[in-house]
Every structure is written in C-alpha cells, then in structure tokens.
N, C-alpha and C positions, 0 to 999 in steps of 0.2 A: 504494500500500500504506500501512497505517495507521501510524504510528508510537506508540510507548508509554512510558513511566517508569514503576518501583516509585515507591510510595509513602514508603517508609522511605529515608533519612533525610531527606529534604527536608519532608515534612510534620511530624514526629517533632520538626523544630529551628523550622520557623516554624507550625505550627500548621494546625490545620483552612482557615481560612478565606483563610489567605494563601500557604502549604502547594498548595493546590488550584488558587487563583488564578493564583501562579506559573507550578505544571505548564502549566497551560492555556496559558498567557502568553506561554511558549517556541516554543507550537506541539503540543504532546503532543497527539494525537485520544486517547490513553486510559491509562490505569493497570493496571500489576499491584498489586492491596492486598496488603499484606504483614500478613496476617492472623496471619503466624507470630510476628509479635511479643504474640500474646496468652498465649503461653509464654514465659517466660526459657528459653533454650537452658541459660543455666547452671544451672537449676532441675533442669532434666532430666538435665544430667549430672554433678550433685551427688546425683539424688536427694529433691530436696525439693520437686519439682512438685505434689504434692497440695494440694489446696485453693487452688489459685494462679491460675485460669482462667477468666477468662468463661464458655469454654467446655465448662466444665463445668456450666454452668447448662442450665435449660428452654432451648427454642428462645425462647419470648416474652423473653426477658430479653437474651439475647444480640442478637435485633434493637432492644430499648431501645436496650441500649448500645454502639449502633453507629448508632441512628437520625440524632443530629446529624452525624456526620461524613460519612455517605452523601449527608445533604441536601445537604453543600457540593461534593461530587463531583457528584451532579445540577445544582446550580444552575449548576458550571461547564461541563456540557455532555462530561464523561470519560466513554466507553466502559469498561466493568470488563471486560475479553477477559480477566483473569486475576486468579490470586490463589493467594497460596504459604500452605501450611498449615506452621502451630509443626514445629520439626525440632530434631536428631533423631528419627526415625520409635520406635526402641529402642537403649537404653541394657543392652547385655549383661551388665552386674553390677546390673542393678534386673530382674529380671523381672519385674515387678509394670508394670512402664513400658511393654509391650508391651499389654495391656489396656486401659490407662489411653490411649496414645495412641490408641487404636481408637476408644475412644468418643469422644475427641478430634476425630477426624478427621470422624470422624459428625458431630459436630456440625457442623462445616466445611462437609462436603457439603451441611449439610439449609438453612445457614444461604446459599450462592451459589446453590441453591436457588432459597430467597426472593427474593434479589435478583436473582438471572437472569444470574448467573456464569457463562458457559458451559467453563472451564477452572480444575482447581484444582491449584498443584503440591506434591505429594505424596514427599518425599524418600524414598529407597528404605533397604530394613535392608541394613547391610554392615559388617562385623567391623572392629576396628582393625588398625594395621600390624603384623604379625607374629603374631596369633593364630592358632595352628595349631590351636588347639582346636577352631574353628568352620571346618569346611569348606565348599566349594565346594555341595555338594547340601545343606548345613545353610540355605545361605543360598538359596538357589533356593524351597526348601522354607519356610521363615519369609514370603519373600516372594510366595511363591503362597499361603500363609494370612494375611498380614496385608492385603493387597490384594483376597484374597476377602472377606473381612468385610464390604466396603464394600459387595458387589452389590445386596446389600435397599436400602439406600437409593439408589443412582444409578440403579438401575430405578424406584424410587419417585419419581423426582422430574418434577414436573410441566417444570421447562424441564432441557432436556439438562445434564448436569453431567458432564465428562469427567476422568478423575484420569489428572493424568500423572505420570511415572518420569522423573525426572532422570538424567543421565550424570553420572558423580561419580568419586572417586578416594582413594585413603587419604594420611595424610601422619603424619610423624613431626619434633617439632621434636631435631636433633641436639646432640651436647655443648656445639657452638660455636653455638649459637645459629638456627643455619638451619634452614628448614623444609625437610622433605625431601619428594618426592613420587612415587607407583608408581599403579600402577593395579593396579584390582580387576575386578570380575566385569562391575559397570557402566559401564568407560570405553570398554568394546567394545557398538557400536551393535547389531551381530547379539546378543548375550546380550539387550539390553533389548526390543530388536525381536520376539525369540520369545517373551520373557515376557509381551509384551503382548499377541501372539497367543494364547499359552494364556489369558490371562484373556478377553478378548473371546468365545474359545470356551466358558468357564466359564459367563459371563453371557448369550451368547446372544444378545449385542450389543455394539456398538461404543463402550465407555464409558468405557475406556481410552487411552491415547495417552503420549507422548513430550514432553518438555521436552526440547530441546539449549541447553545452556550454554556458548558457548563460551571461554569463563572455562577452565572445569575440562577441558574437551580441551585446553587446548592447552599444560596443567600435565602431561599423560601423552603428550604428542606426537599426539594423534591431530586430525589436519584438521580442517575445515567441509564438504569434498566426502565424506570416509569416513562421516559422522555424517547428514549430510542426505541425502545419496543414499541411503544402506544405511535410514536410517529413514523412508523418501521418505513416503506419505501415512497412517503412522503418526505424523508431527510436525506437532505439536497446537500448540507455543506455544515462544518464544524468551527465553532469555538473554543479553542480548547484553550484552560488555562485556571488556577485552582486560585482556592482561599480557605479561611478557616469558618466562616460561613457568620464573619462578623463584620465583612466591608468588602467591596467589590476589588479584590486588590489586584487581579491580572497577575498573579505570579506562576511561575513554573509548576509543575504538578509534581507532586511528591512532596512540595512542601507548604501543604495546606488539608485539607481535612476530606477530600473527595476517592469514592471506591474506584480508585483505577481499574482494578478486577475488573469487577460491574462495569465498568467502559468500556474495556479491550470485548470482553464476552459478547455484550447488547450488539457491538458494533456487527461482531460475528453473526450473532445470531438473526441480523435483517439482510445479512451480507450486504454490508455497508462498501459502494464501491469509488466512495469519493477521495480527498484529501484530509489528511489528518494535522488540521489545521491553526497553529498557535497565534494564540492573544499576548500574549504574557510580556507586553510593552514595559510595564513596571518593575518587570525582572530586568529589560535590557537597560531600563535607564538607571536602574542602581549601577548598574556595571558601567556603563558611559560614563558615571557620577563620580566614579573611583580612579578609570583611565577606560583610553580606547583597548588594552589590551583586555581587561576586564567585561570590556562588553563582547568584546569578539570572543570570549571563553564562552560568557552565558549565551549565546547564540550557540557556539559547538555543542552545549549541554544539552542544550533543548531540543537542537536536532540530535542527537544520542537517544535522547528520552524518548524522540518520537519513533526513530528507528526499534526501538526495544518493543513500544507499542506494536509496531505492525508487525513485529515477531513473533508477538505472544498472540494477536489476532490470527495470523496465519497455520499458529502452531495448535490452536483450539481446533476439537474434533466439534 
C-alpha cells in the first residue's frame, strides 16, 4: 500500500524545491496538496475573504500559479491521490460565505481536474458548540445543497474527481483555558455514510466518498473499526495522525492514545485500496522548531511508521 504526506507544513517552511525533495526523500510514494491554504481560514472567519484567493480567478491563472510548484512535485516522482480544499466550508454569521465558498470549491474541483487529482477533501457545514438555533435537519439540508452545487462540474470532469466528507467534531475553548470536545452530526460514520448515499443518488454517480480522520475520532471517542467498517467502500482517502484524545494535536501515531491494531485490520478488512495518508504537520514542525535536520528525521519516521502499516495490513489473513 502507498504511503503519503500533506504538503503543509513541510513544504510551506523549506520551500518548493527542497519541500518536495525531502517528502520524496523519507520514502513518501505521494502527497495530499493542501490547497486549503489558498484561503486564510482566519479570513473566513473574520469575514474578510473577498478578494483574497487565487481561486477566485479564471481556471488559466490558477494553473499559472501553481505551475512551478506542481513541476517540483512531478520532477520528484509524488502521486497527488489527494488534496484538501480552503475550510471552513461556511461561516454562519457571513452568509454571503456560503456562495462564495461554492465557487471556491469549483474552482478546486475544475483545477485537480487538470491535474488528474482523483480525490478532493471537502470539509462539511456544521454549527458551533451550542447553537440551538441551527438544527439537526438545518444542517443535513445546507449540506445536501452545498454538496449538490458541485455535481455540474464533477460530472464534467474529464479524469474522475471524487469530493469527500470528513468526520469532524465541535469544540469549545473553556474559562481555564482547555479545549473542550463533543461530537456532532459528523462524528457518526452512519450520518456521513447516508449523506453520501443520497448525493451519489442525486448525481447519478459515484462522485462522492469519505475522508476518515483519525485525529478527530478519537477526540469524540469513536474507533478506527466503527468509522472504517461502517464506511467500508465508501472511504475514499485517509487522515492519519494521533492524539491523546485531549486536543487535536496532529502528531505521529504511536505517540498518542489510538488502536493502531484496529486501523491496520479495518483497513484490511474493507480492503482498503487507497493511500495511507499523514496529517501529523505538528510533529514536523516541532522538528523544523529544533533544526532542519530534525524535521527531515521526523518525516523519515513517519514514513517508516507508515511503511510498517502497510506491512502489517498486507500480512493480515
């Protein structure tokens, strides 16, 4: 099985050319582009995203200005099996943000498209902590109309483009300073599993799909067997990257509180044939934080860690 790394932060701190080289360098067969970084998230939940966006240009202009850094991910020989679209999907006191990110996202699709993306992650609408204002069928309903929007184009697209729906969770930071964490509509696999049924029924094709992060499950207590089985060959592409199930920390696995077991096995048992794909930005930047030589160790680790993964997957009867 393949193994993968986002792009953000390691590219982001050494650059295109050394950035890519690195990834490679570890052993990564491919990349998630973290395309979301063409939006400031704070933009969006300030409000001030207009005018802020590549992608808000033509298609010709946003393949410009991405032409050089795609050439250094070709020259290194990375597989693109993925790529995360700007998030928050909507900001509930901007409606206006809710449009704005559509065409956004369009753009996204028409642009992986181009390059022969075959997976884009697409984060889902979901209220904050404690909004009673916005219910349960508000949000089903938002997200069966912001997910339809997309069908013209991922039917239009010449190489498959599949959007998938992250598992996710609400959080609230408390008086004393901790984050707190519950779950929502998305932390249960069955809710996104039938959302994505209905849209595939909608379009008429298979063009939707599933992201499992195990990050964010394991911040609401929910497994790797409850998320992968239940989502079995609805799951399209991975997150992978651990915590101790007290803050979303992005770190390496092994060193946070998640059944590896239970992950390599689930994967097995849907015969999982994607990318086994790391988050764990926060591990690379402690190491960047120390020296470059440090970062480029915890990248060799991770691709070890992931290589061991697809060992133990392959070696399950």
């Amino acid at each position: 099985m393949r193994i993968g790394m986002q792009t953000g932060n390691t590219v982001d701190r050494l650059g295109f050319e050394s950035g890519y080289a690195a990834i490679k360098a570890a052993g990564f067969d491919a990349i998630d582009w973290n395309l979301d970084h063409a939006v400031k998230y704070s933009d969006l939940i300030n409000g001030t995203f207009n005018g802020t966006s590549i992608f808000e240009k033509p298609l010709d202009e946003v393949i410009e200005y991405y032409a050089e850094e795609l050439a250094y991910i070709r020259k290194n020989g990375l597989e693109i099996f993925q790529a995360h679209a700007p998030f928050p999907s909507y900001v509930f006191r901007y409606p206006e943000s809710f449009e704005y990110m559509i065409r956004i996202i369009k753009r996204n699709i028409e642009y992986c498209d181009y390059v022969g993306i075959p997976n884009l992650v697409v984060h889902v609408i979901q209220r904050e902590w404690g909004d009673i204002s916005v219910t349960s069928k508000d949000i089903e309903e938002l997200n069966l109309k912001f997910y339809s929007a997309f069908i013209p184009e991922l039917l239009a697209c010449k190489n498959k483009v599949t959007v998938c729906l992250e598992n996710s969770f609400v959080w609230r930071k408390r008086s004393d300073g901790i984050n707190e964490y519950a779950t929502n509509e998305f932390s249960f696999p069955e809710y996104s599993a039938n959302l994505v049924d209905k849209l595939n029924a909608i379009a008429g094709k298979e063009v939707f799909g599933c992201c499992y992060d195990t990050g964010h499950a394991n911040l609401v207590k929910k497994g790797p067997a409850e998320n992968i089985v239940t989502l079995g060959k609805r799951l399209k592409v991975l997150h992978v990257h651990d915590n101790e199930g007290i803050s979303d920390a992005h770190i390496m696995p092994l060193t946070g509180t998640i059944n590896w077991n239970e992950f390599c096995e689930s994967l097995k048992k849907i015969e999982f044939e994607g990318v086994i794909s790391f988050e764990t930005f926060r591990s690379n930047d402690r190491g960047y934080a120390f020296s470059k030589e440090m970062c480029l160790l915890v990248l060799d680790v991770t691709a070890k860690i992931g290589k061991a993964f697809s060992r133990r997957i392959d070696e399950l009867k």
